[in-house]
Structures are given as structure tokens and as C-alpha cells.
VOPAGU-2260 file (C-alpha; in pm, 1 decimal, decimal comma):
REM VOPAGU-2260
SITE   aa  ch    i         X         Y         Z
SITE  UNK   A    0    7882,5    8154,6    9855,8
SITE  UNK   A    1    7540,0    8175,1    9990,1
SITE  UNK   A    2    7431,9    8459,6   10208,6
SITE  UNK   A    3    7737,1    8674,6   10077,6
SITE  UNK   A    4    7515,9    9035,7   10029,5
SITE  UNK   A    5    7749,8    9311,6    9980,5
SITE  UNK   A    6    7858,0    9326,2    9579,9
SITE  UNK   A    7    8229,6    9423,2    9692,0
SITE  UNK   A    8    8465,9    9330,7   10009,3
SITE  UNK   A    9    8835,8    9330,4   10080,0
SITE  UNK   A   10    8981,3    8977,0   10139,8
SITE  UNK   A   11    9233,4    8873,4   10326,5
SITE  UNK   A   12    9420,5    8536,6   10318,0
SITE  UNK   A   13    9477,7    8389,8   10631,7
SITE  UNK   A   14    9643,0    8045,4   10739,0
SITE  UNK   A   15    9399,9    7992,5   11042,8
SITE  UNK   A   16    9315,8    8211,4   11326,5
SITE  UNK   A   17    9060,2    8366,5   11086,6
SITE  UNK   A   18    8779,1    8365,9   11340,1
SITE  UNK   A   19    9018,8    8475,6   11630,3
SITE  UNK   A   20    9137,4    8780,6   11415,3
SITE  UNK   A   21    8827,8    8927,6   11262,6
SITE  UNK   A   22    8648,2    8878,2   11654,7
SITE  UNK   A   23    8958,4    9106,0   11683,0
SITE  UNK   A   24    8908,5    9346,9   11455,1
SITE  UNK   A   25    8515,3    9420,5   11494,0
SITE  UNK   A   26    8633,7    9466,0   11863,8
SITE  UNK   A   27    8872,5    9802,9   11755,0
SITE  UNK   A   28    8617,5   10027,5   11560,9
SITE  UNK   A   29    8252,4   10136,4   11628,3
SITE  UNK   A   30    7988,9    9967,9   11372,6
SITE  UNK   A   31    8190,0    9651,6   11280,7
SITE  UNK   A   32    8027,0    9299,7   11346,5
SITE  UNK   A   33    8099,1    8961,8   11269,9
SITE  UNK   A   34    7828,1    8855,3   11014,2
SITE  UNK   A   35    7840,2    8529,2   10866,6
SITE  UNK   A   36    8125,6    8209,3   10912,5
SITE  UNK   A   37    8068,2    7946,7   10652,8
SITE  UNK   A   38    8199,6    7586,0   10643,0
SITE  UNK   A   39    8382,1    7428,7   10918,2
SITE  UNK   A   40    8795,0    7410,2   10851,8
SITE  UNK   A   41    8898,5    7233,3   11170,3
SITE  UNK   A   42    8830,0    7462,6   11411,5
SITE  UNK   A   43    8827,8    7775,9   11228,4
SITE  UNK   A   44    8554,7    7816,0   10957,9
SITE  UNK   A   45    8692,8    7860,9   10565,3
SITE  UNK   A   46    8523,3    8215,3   10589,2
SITE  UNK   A   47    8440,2    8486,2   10828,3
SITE  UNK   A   48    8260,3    8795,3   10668,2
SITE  UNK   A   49    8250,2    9059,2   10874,3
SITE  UNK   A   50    8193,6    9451,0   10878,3
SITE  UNK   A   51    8470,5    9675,2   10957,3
SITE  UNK   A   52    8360,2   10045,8   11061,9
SITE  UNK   A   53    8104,3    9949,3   10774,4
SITE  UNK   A   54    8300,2    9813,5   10569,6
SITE  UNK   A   55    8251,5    9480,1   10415,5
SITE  UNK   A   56    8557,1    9236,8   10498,7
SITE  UNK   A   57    8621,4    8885,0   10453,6
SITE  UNK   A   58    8865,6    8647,4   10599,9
SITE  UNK   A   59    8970,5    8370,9   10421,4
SITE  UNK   A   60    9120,7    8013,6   10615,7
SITE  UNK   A   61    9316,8    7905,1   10270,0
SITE  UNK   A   62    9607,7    7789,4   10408,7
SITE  UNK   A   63    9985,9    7821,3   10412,9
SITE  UNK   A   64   10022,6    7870,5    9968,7
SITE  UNK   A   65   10002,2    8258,8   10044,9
SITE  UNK   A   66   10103,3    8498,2   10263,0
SITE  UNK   A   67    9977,6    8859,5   10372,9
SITE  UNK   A   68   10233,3    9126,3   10271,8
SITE  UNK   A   69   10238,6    9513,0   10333,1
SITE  UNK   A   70   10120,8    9579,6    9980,3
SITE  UNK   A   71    9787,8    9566,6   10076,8
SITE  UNK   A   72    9671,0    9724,6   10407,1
SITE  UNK   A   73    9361,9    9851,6   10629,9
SITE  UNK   A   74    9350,8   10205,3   10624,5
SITE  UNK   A   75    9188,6   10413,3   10949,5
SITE  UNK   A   76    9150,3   10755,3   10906,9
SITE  UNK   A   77    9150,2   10900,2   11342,1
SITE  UNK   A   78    8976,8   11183,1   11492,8
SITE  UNK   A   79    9284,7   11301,5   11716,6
SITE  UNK   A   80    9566,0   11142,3   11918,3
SITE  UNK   A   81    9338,3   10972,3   12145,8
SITE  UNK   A   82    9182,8   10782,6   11907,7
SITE  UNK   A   83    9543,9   10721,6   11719,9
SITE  UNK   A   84    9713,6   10666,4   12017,4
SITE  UNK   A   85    9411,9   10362,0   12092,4
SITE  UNK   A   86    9420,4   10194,7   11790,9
SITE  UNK   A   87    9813,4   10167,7   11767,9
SITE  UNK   A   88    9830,5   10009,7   12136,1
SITE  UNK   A   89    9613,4    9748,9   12068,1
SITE  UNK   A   90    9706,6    9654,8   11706,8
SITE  UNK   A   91   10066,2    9663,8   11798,0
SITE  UNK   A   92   10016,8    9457,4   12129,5
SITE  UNK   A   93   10110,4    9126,6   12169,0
SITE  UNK   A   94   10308,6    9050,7   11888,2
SITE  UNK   A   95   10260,0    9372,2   11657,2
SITE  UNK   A   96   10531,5    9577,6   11480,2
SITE  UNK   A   97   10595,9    9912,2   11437,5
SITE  UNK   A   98   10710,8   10050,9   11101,1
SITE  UNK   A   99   10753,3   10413,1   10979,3
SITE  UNK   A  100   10490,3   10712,9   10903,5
SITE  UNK   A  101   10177,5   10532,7   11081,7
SITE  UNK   A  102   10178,9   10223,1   10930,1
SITE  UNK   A  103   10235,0    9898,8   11115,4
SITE  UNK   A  104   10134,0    9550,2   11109,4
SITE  UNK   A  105    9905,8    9364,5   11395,8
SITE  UNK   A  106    9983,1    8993,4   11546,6
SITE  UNK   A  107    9809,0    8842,3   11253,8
SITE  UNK   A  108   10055,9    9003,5   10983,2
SITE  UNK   A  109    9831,7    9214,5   10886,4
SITE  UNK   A  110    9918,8    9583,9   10752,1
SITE  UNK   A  111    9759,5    9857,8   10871,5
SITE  UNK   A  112    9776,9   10237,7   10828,8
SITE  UNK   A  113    9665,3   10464,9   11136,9
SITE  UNK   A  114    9619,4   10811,3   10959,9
SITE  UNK   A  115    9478,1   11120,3   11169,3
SITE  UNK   A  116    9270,3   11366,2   10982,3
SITE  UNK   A  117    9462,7   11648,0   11085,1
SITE  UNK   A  118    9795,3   11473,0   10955,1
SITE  UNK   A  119    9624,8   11471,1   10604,2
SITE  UNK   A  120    9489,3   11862,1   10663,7
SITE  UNK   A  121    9847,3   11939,3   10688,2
SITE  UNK   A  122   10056,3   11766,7   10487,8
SITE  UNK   A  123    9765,4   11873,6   10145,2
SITE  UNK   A  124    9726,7   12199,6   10281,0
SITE  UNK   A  125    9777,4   12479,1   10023,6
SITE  UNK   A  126   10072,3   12646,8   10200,2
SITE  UNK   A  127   10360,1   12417,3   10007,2
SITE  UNK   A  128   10642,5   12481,5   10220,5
SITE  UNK   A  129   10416,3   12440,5   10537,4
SITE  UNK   A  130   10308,3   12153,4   10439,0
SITE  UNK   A  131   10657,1   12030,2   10329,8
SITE  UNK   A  132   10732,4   12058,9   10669,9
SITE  UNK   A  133   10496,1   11861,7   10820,1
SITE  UNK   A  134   10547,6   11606,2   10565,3
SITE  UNK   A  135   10898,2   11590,9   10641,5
SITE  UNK   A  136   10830,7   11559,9   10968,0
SITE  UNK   A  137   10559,8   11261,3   10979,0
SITE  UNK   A  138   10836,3   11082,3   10744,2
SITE  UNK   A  139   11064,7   11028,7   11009,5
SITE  UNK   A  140   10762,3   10951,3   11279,3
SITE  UNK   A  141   10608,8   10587,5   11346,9
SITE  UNK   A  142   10285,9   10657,9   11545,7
SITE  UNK   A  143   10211,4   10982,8   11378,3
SITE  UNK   A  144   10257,3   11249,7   11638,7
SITE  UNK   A  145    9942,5   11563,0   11568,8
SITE  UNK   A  146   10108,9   11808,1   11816,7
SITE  UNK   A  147   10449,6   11752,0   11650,0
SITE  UNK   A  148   10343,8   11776,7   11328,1
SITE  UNK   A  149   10126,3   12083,8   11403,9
SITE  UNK   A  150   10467,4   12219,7   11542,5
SITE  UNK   A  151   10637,7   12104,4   11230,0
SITE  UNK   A  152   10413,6   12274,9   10978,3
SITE  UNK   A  153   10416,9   12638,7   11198,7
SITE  UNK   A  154   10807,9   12592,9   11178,4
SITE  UNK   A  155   10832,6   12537,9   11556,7
């Protein structure tokens, strides 16, 4: 397609909205855009590229033959809660749903994962049964919880 620049992208096959969910998306995360829309499909163009905290993304308008799933998903690694605690409120608003250890899946079916750095410190951290704990504990979370799995990992 012309004016596609970036060798590699993650696409994702939507049955309109397209435009609606990547404007979206770009509006979540610092240094995302919406870069290029190519031919009209009704009211939605057959592709929106756009940049997603630098990454390259695509959105796709192919219609109703496929359908998004949670085997593929949009990973966001967090600073701390606040930035957690953002994200999951507006991906899960108006229509999104909660599943188990941070993932969940926004108003357009799409999967995401909201991962805090500090959850991954923990749960790879080289004291095994420390980190056993914590990863015990983030199992049974939705929105991962820092404090609590802090707490977890000390043996609070």
C-alpha cells in the first residue's frame, strides 16, 4: 500500500469503527498519532496506520469473516499505579471487560495487557519463594494491585 514506511506493524482486524478506535488508542499513550487512512470503506477508511507509544499499528476495516480474540493482545508495560490505574479506567469504560492478572479487553474487543514494571521486578526477582508469592498473588488479581503485591512478596 503506498505510503506504508515502517518494515513491520501489528494488525488488527476490525469490522468497522477502525477510525473511531485507533483515534482512541493514540488518545491513551504519549507519542502515538494517527498517520495515514487509505481508501474510503463507507464511512470508515479500509486502513488506519497509526503509532502506538511508537509503535507501528494498523487497523484493518475487513469485515465480519474474522474476529479479534484474546490470543493476540496490546501489551503496556506502567510506571506505577497511577499510570495502571489510568489506562484500565479508560480501556475498560464504556463497554470494556475485566478479566484476570491485568489483562482485559476494551469496547472494540480488543485484548490488552496492563503490566506495571514493578509487578515484573517481583514476580522475576531472584528470591524464588518471594517471588512465588507475589506471583501467587497477582494470579488471583484483575487490575494488578503494586502495593498488594509488594505486600505479597515481603510475606505481609
Amino acid at each position: 500500500m503506498p505510503g506504508m514506511q515502517q518494515k513491520v506493524r501489528t494488525c488488527l482486524w476490525f469490522d468497522g469503527k477502525g477510525r473511531e478506535a485507533a483515534e482512541f488508542y493514540v488518545s491513551l499513550l504519549p507519542d502515538s498519532r494517527i498517520d495515514q487512512e487509505f481508501a474510503a470503506h463507507e464511512e470508515d477508511p479500509l486502513v488506519v496506520e497509526f503509532t502506538l507509544a511508537g509503535a507501528p499499528m494498523m487497523i484493518l476495516n475487513g469485515g465480519p469473516m474474522y474476529e479479534l480474540t484474546e490470543a493476540a493482545s496490546i501489551s503496556v508495560l506502567t510506571e506505577n499505579q497511577a499510570e495502571t490505574d489510568g489506562l484500565w479506567h479508560k480501556l475498560t469504560a464504556d463497554g470494556g471487560t475485566e478479566s484476570m492478572c491485568g489483562w482485559l479487553k476494551d469496547r472494540y474487543g480488543v485484548s490488552w495487557q496492563i503490566v506495571p514494571k514493578r509487578m515484573v521486578e517481583l514476580i522475576n526477582h531472584n528470591d524464588a519463594t518471594a517471588a512465588a508469592r507475589a506471583r501467587d498473588a497477582m494470579l488471583k488479581m484483575r487490575k494488578i494491585d503494586i502495593a498488594a503485591l509488594e505486600a505479597a512478596f515481603e510475606g505481609d
